[in-house]
SEDOLO-174614 format. One record per residue (C-alpha): x, y, z. Coordinates in steps of 0.001 Angstrom, whole numbers, plus 500000, padded with zeros to 6 digits. Each point is the difference from the previous one (the first is absolute). Example, Ala and Ser with C-alpha at 12.3 -4.5 7.8 and 13.67 -1.06 7.14 Angstrom:
2
     c1     c2     c3
 512300 495500 507800
 501370 503440 499340
//
This chain:
496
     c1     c2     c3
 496070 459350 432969
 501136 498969 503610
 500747 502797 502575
 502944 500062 502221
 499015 498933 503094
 500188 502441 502880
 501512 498738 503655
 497817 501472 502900
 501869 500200 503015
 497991 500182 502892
 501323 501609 503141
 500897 497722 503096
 500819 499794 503661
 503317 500887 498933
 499152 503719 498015
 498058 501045 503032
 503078 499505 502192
 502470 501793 497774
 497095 502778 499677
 499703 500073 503322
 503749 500430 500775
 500381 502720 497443
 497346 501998 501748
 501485 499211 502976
 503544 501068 498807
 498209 502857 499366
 498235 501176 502796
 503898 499820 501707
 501525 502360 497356
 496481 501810 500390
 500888 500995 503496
 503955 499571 500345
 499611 503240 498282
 496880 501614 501363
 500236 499389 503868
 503750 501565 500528
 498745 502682 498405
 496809 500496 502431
 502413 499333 502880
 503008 502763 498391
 496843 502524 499241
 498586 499193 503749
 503360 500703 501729
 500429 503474 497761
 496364 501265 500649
 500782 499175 503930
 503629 501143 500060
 498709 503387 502234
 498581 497889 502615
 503355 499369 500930
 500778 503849 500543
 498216 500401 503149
 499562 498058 503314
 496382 500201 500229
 497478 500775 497041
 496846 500408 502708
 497988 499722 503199
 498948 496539 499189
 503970 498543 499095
 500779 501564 503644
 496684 498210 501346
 500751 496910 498322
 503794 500105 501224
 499345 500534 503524
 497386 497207 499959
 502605 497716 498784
 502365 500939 503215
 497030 499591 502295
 499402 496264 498649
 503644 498979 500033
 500476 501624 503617
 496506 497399 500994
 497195 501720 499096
 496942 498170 498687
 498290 501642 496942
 496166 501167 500637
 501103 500193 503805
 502687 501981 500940
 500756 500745 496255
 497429 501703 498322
 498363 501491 497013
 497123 499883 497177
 501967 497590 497953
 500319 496791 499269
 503418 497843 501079
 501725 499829 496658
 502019 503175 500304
 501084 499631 503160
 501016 496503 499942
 502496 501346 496822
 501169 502737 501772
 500735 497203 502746
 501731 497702 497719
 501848 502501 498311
 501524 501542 503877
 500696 496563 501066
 501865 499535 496432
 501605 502654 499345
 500073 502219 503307
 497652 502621 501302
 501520 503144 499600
 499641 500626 495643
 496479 499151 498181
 502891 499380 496890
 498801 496316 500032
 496122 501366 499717
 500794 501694 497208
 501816 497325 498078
 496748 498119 500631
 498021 502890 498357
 501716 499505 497052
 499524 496330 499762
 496248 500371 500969
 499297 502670 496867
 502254 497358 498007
 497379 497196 500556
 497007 502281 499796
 501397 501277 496579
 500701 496052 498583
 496902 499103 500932
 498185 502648 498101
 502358 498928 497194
 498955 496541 500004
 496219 500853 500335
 500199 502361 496596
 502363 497770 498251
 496982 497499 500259
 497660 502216 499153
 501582 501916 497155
 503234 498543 498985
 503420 500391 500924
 500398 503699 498947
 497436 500793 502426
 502056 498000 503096
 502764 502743 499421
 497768 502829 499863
 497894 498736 503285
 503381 499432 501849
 501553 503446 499690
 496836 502153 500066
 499351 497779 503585
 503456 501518 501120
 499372 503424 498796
 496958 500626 501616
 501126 498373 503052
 501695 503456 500964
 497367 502329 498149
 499175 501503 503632
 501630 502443 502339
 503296 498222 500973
 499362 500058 503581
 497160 497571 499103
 501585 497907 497375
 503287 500033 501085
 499558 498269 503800
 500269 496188 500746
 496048 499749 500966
 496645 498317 499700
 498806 500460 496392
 503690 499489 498201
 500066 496690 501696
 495951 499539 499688
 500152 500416 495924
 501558 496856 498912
 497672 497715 501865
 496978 501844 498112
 501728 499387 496741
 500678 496105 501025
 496220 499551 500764
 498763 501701 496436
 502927 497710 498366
 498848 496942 501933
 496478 500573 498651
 501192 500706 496744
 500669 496925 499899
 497256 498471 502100
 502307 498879 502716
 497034 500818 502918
 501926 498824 502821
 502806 501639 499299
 498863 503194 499323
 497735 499868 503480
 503713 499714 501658
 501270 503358 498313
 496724 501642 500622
 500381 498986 503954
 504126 501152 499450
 498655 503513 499194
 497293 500186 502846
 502937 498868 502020
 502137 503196 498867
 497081 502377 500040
 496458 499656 500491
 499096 501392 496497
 502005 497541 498427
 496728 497950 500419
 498939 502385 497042
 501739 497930 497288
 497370 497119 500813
 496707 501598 498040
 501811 499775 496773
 501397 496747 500880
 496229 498974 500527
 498695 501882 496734
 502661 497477 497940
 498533 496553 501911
 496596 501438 499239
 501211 500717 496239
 501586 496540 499807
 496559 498464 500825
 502869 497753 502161
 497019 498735 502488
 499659 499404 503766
 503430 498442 500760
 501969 502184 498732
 498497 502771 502096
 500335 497676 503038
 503814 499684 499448
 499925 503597 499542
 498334 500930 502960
 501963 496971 502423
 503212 501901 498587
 499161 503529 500788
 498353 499330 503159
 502220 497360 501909
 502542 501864 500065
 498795 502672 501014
 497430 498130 503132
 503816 498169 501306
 501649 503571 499930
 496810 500817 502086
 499866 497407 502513
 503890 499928 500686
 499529 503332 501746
 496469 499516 501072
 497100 500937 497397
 498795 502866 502115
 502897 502226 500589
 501100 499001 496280
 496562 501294 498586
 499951 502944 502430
 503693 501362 498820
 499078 498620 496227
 496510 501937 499900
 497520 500416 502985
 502112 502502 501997
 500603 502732 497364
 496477 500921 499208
 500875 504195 501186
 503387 499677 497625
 497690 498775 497174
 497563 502732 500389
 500053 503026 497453
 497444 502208 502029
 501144 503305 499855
 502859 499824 497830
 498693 498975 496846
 501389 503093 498141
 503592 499429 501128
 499627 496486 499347
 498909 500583 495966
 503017 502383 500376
 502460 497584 500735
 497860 497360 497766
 500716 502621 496912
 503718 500818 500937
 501200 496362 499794
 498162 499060 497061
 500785 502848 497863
 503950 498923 500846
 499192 496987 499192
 498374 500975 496782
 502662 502004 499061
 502099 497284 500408
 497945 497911 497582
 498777 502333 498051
 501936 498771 496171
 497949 496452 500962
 496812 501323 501041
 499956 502092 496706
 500410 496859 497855
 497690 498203 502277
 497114 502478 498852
 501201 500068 496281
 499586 496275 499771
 496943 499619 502046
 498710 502933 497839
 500447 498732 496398
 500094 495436 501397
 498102 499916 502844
 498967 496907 498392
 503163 498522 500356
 500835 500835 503743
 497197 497570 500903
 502145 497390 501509
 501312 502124 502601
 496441 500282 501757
 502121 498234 503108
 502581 503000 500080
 496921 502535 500218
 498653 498343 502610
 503799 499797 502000
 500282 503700 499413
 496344 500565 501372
 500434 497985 502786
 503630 501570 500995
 498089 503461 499610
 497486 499151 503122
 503353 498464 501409
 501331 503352 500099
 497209 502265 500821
 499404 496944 503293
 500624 502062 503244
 499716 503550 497971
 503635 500791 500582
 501444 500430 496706
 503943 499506 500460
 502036 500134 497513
 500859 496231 500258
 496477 498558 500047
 500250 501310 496447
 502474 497490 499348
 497494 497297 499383
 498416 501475 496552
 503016 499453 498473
 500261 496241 498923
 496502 499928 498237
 501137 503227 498776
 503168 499125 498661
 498098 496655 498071
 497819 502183 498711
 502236 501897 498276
 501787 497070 498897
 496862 498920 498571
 499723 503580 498329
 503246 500367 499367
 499937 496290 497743
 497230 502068 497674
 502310 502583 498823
 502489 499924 497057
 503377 498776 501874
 501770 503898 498930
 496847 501405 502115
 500336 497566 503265
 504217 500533 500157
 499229 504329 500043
 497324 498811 502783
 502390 498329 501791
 503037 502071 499864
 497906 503217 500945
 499006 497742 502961
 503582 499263 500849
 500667 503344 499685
 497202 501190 502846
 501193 496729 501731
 503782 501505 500189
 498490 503066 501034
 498383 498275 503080
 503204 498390 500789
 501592 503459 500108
 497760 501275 502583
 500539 497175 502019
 503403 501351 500195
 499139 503521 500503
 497141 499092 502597
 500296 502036 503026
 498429 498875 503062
 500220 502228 502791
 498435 497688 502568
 502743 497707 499804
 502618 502512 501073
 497541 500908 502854
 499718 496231 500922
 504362 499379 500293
 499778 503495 501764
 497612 498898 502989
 501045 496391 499749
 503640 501306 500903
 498329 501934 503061
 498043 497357 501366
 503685 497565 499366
 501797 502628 501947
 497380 500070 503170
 499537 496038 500216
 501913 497107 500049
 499382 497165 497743
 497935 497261 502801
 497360 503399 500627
 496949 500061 498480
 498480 503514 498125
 496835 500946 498825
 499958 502356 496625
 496658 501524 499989
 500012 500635 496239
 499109 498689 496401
 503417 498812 498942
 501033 497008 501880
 503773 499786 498340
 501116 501993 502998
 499565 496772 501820
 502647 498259 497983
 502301 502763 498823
 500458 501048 504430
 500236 495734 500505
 497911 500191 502447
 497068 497838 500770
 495922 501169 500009
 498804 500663 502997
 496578 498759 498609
 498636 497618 497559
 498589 503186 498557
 503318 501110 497452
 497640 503023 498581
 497464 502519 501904
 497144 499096 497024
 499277 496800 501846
 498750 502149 503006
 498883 503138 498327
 498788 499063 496837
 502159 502871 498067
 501179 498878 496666
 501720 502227 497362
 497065 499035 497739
 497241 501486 501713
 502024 503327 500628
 499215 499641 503987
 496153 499388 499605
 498325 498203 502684
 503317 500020 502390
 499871 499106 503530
 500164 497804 502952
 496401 498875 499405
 500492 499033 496664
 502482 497847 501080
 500338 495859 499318
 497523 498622 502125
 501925 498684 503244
 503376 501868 499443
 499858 503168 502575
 499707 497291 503058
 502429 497495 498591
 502499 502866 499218
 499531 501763 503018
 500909 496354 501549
 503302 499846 497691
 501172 503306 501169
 500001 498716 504111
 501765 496956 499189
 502603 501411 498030
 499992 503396 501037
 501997 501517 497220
 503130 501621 500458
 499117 502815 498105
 497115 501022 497735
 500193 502464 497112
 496978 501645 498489
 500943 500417 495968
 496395 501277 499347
 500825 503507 499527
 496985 501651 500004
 498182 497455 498260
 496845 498831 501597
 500510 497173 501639
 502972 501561 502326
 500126 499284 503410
 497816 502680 501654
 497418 499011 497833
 500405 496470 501470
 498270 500665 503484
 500806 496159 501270
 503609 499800 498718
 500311 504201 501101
 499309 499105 503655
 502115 497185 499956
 503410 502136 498679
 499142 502737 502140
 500062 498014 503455
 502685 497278 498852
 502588 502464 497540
 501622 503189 499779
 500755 502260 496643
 503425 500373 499500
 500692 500819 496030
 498457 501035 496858
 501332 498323 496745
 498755 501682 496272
 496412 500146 502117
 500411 496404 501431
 499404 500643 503799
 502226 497748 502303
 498932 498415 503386
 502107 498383 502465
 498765 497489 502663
 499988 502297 503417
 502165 497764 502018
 502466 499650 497599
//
């Protein structure tokens, strides 16, 4: 009996374009809805930054800087700090932009840089786990992103702007673009030394790849060329000596290990708190599939290397924590993809919940400095006109740039010649401890410009002026007391 015959069509040139243009059509509809909503969620979880002029020490650091460079100065010379130039060339751009008188423009950029971090995290777990997973990644990105104490979260600084280019590189070698990802690994050492962090993991996925010796060349020529022209623009030295060699005292923990673990415990039990709905499910699932969490060896690895990231230096603020939080967040995406879909939305909405909470507090955040700060700034504004020079002897350089008046020294804070940080609770503080060099070129500063007036905002902390025998003789032959503001001490140059 015959059989009907059967027509095999076989697939051509022509199916794999149409196949390809329906995936393409929708990766657009994929994102047209997913990115506004990273951007909309970015904007509300940021909305408090907006409520206060300055956030911290390092916004009013980072804000003078940016005055000192448009008004001439040349970074590493006459404007100085541990850092590297990212920040303050975007705190440049965004004065000459926008004006110098609002950081408005800084925090716009905030949002946009948490926007990015948060697609790219999307994109990674999309790959990885499938397009349910890109939405979870995405917003659990943005809610941790403010899962600290506001005044660390909150401010325009290093590690909001460091984040995305750590998240590039792991997406970059996701997908085995080396080069690439060597660029975003030398865009976070760029932002912040620790950035460089992100590249163990980024190794640990060419070594899992078995990719060979050219992709780790392309790696490495992308990392480390930018990086070596940053370096010899302003001369390798001084860029390695204000990068690493001249902070070896700030890095040290001798004597203050205890308040050091303290601070280390504070900041990540907020930030535990924060997360604590996703680390729960995180221990569920790697309690009854470890199995199945296998494939996110590279995320263990980020979050171990961000750990010694944090712990660098032995410091411990609250924003150093901020760079556990995209491994984190994948992590619990990965988790969070194991669980019935009922149990990951109550995961998520109690997270939302403690991530309105934080929002809240940014809000109700009281910072008492900052009042001090306008209050002295407004003295020193009053007993100067704009062309003098002043020297604030203190920790909390925004005076500089609230008063409008220009740095006396290259020196904005009084850690760079006393070694007293906040994070070692005044351990090991004093002139000898200083950066090696500064006393004599300071002391050299202070004759050519011979500062109009000096204020010492110590207030009894140990690194106050009488405790500064070099810079003690110098105000007590040149300057003459003449007010006391909330324990700020005012000097005025003698012939004036």
């Amino acid at each position: 009996m015959p059989q009907p015959s059967v027509r095999t069509r076989i697939a051509g040139p022509a199916d794999a374009t149409e196949a390809r243009r329906g995936t393409a059509a929708a990766d657009r509809r994929y994102w047209l809805w997913l990115l506004p909503l990273l951007v909309a969620l970015s904007a509300l979880t940021r909305i408090p930054s907006f409520a206060r002029p300055l956030w911290n020490p390092d916004e009013g650091f980072l804000a003078t800087q940016a005055r000192q460079l448009a008004d001439g100065g040349t970074l590493y010379h006459d404007v100085v700090d541990r850092k590297p130039p990212f920040m303050p060339w975007l705190y440049q751009g965004a004065f000459a932009l926008f004006g110098d008188d609002s950081l408005w423009p800084l925090r716009v950029a905030a949002i946009a840089a948490v926007a990015v971090g948060a697609a790219f995290a999307a994109s990674l777990a999309r790959r990885r786990w499938g397009g349910r997973a890109g939405w979870i990644a995405g917003v659990v990105y943005v809610l941790l992103s403010i899962g600290i104490n506001p005044e660390d979260t909150q401010a325009a600084t290093f590690e909001v702007f460091m984040l995305p280019w750590t998240v590039a590189a792991m997406w970059c070698a996701d997908r085995a673009h080396w080069g690439r990802a060597g660029l975003a690994v030398a865009g976070a050492i760029l932002t912040k030394q620790t950035g460089g962090a992100v590249l163990l993991p980024v190794l640990f996925l060419l070594w899992r790849t078995r990719a060979g010796w050219l992709p780790l060349i392309r790696l490495t020529a992308g990392t480390a060329l930018p990086v070596l022209g940053v370096a010899l623009a302003f001369g390798p030295a001084r860029f390695a000596y204000w990068m690493a060699t001249g902070s070896g005292a700030y890095v040290s923990a001798d004597g203050a290990g205890l308040h050091a673990m303290g601070r280390a415990l504070g900041s990540l039990s907020i930030l535990s708190a924060a997360a604590l709905p996703l680390l729960i499910a995180l221990g569920l699932v790697l309690r009854r599939h470890r199995e199945r969490l296998r494939d996110v060896a590279d995320q263990w690895v980020w979050l171990g290397a961000s750990a010694v990231a944090v712990a660098v230096g032995f410091q411990f603020y609250g924003h150093y924590f901020l760079q556990l939080t995209p491994p984190l967040a994948l992590l619990a995406t990965a988790a969070l993809c194991e669980l019935r879909a009922r149990q990951a939305t109550v995961v998520l909405t109690v997270t939302s919940v403690f991530a309105a909470a934080f929002i809240g507090w940014g809000f109700a955040y009281k910072r008492g400095e900052l009042d001090h700060a306008h209050r002295v700034a407004g003295e020193v504004g009053a007993r100067t006109v704009p062309e003098e020079r002043v020297l604030l002897w203190s920790m909390h350089p925004e005076g500089y740039w609230f008063a409008a008046r220009k740095p006396a020294s290259r020196y904005l804070t009084a850690g760079f010649l006393s070694n007293f940080s906040g994070g070692r609770g005044g351990i090991r503080t004093g002139e000898r401890y200083a950066m090696d060099g500064a006393w004599p070129y300071f002391m050299r500063e202070l004759r050519q410009t011979r500062p109009a007036l000096i204020v010492d905002d110590s207030r009894e902390a140990p690194y106050g002026i009488p405790r500064m025998p070099t810079l003690r003789s110098y105000v007590d032959r040149h300057y003459t007391r003449v007010a006391t503001v909330d324990g700020a001490v005012i000097y005025l140059r003698a012939d004036r």
